[in-house]
C-alpha positions in Angstrom: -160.5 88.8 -56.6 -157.4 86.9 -58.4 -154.0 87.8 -57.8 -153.5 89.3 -61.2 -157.1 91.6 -60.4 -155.5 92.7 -57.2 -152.0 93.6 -58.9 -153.2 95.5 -61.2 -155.8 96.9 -59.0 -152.9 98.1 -55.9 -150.4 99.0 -58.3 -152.5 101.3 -60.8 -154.3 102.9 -57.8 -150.9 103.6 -56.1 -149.6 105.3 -59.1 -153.0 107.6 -59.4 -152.0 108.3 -55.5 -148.7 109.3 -56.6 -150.0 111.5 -59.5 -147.7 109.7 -62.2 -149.1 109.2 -65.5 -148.9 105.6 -66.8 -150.5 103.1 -69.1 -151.5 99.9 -69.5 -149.1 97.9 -72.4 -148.6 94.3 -72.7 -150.9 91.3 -73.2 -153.7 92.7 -70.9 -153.2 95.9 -73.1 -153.8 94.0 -76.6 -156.9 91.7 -74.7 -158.2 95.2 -74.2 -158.1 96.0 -78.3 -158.3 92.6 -79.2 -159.7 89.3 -78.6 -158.6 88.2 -74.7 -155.8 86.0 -74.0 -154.4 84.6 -71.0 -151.6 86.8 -69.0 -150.1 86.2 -65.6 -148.4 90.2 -65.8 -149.5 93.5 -65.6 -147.3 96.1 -67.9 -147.3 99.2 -67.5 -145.6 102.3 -68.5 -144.5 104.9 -66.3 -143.9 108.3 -67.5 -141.4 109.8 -66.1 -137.9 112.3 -66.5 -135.2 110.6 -65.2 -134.2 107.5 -63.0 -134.5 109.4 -59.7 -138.6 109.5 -59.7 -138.7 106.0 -61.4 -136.1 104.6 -57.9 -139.3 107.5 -55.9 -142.2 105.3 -57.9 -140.5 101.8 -56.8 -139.6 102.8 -53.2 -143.3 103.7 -52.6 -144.5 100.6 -54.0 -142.2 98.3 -51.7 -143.2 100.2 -48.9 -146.8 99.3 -50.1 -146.1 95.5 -50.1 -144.5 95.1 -53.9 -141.3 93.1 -54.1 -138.6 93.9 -56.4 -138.0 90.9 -58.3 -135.8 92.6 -61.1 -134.0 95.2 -62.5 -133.3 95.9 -66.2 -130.9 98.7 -67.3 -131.3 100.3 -71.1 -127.2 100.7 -71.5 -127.6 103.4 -74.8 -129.4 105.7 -72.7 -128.1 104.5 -69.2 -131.3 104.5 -67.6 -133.8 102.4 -65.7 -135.2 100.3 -68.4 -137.8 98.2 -66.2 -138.4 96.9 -62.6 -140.3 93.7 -62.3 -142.5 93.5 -58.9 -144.8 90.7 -57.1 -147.6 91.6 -54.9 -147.4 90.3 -51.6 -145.7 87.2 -52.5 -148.0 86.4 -55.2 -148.0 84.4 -58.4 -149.1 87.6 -60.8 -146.1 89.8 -61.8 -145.9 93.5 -62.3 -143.5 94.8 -64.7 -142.9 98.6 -64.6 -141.2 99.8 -68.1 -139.5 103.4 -67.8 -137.2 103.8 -70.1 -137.4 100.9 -72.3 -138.9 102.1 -75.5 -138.1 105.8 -75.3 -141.8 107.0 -76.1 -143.0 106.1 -72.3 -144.5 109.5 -71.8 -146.2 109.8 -75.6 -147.5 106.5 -75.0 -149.3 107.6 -71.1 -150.1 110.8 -72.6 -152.3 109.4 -75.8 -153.6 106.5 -73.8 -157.3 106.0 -73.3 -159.0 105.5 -70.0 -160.9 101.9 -70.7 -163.0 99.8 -67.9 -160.4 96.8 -68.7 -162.2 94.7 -65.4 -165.4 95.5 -63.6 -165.2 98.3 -62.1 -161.1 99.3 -63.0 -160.7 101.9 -65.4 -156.9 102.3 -66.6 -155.1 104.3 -69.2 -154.7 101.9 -72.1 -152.0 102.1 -74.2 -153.5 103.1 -78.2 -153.6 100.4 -80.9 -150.5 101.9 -82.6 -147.9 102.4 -79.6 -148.9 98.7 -79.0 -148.0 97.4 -82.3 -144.8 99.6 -82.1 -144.1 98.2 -78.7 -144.6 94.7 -79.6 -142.3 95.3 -82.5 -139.5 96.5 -80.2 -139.7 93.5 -78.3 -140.4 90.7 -81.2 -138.4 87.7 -81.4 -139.6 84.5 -82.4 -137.3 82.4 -81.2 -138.1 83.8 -77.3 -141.1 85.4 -77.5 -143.7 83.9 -79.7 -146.4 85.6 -78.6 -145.5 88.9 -79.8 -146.0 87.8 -83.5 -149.2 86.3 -82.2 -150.2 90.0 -80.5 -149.2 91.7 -83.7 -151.2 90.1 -85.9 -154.2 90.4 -83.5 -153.9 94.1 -83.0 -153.2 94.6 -87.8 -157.0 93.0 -87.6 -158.3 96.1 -85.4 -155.9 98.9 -86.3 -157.3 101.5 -88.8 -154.9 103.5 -91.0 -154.9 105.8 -87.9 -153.3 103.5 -85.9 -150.8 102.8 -89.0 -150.1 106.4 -88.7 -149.4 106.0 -85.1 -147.3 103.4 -85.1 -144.8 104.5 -88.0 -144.6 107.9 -86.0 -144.0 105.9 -82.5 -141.3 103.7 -84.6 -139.6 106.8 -85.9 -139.5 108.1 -82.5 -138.1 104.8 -81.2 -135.0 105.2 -83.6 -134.4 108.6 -83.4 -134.2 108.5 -79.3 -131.9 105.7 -79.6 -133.7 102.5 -78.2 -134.6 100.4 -81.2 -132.1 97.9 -79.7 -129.8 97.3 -83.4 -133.4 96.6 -85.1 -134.5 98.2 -87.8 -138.7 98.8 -86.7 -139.6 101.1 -89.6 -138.6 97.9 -92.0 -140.5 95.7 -89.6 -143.1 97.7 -89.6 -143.1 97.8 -93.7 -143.1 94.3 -93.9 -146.3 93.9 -91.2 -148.4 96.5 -93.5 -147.5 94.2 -96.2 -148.5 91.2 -95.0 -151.9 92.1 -93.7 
């Protein structure tokens, strides 16, 4: 089993333990949808109502051999944005997102349970939270990747999806963490291009 298997593997399984709803995101997430690509981290969101379960959540994986590698605050809505984790000294990361999009329980709570290795089943984050996800964390200059995801995932998603993600982006404003982008624009000018 490879570092990233058992990650994901230990991590997901310690969140079913600890009954929290979650969901894969991220480059794994889009390999799911999509064709596969290589990614050395597991993403996933965590549903939950305030920064008090998410420290709960954290503390139980360090306990369980995870090391806290870092800690991301979002300052609008003064939460615990993400916490990044290694397994047991490992090479594969595991980044835990919180608060960083806003729609971290709508996102768990549509996901669809997928056998995304043999034998692991996860929650998988929906074509359209993805595509609103990747918007949110687009940059070019930084993270070139994400325009290489989105385009991936306009191939698969149906109007559905579309739907999705405009309702995901609206939600993403009106909560407050579209960090000074504009997504529903973005997400105009993705339509257009496809």
């Amino acid at each position: 089993m490879t570092d990233f298997e058992t990650a994901a593997r230990t991590t997901t399984g310690r969140l079913d333990a600890l009954g929290v709803d979650h969901a894969l995101v991220g480059g794994f997430a889009v390999s799911v949808w999509c064709e596969p690509r290589f990614t050395r981290d597991v993403d996933l969101v965590v549903a939950v109502e305030g920064d008090d379960t998410a420290e709960r959540i954290v503390n139980a994986l360090v306990r369980d051999g995870h090391e806290v590698l870092a800690v991301v605050e979002q300052e609008t809505a003064a939460r615990l944005a993400s916490v990044r984790l290694a397994l047991g000294g490992g090479d594969d990361l595991v980044d835990l997102l919180f608060a960083s999009s806003g729609i971290e329980g709508e996102i768990a709570a549509t996901s669809e349970r997928i056998e995304v290795l043999p034998g692991l089943v996860l929650p998988v984050a929906t074509v359209g939270h993805l595509i609103a996800l990747k918007l949110l964390a687009s940059d070019d200059r930084t993270r070139p990747q994400d325009a290489v995801d989105l385009r991936a995932l306009m191939v698969v998603a149906t109007a559905g999806d579309l739907v999705a993600a405009r309702g995901a982006v609206e939600l993403i404003e009106a909560r407050g963490y579209q960090r000074g982008r504009d997504l529903a624009a973005a997400l105009d000018r993705l339509v257009d291009s496809r």
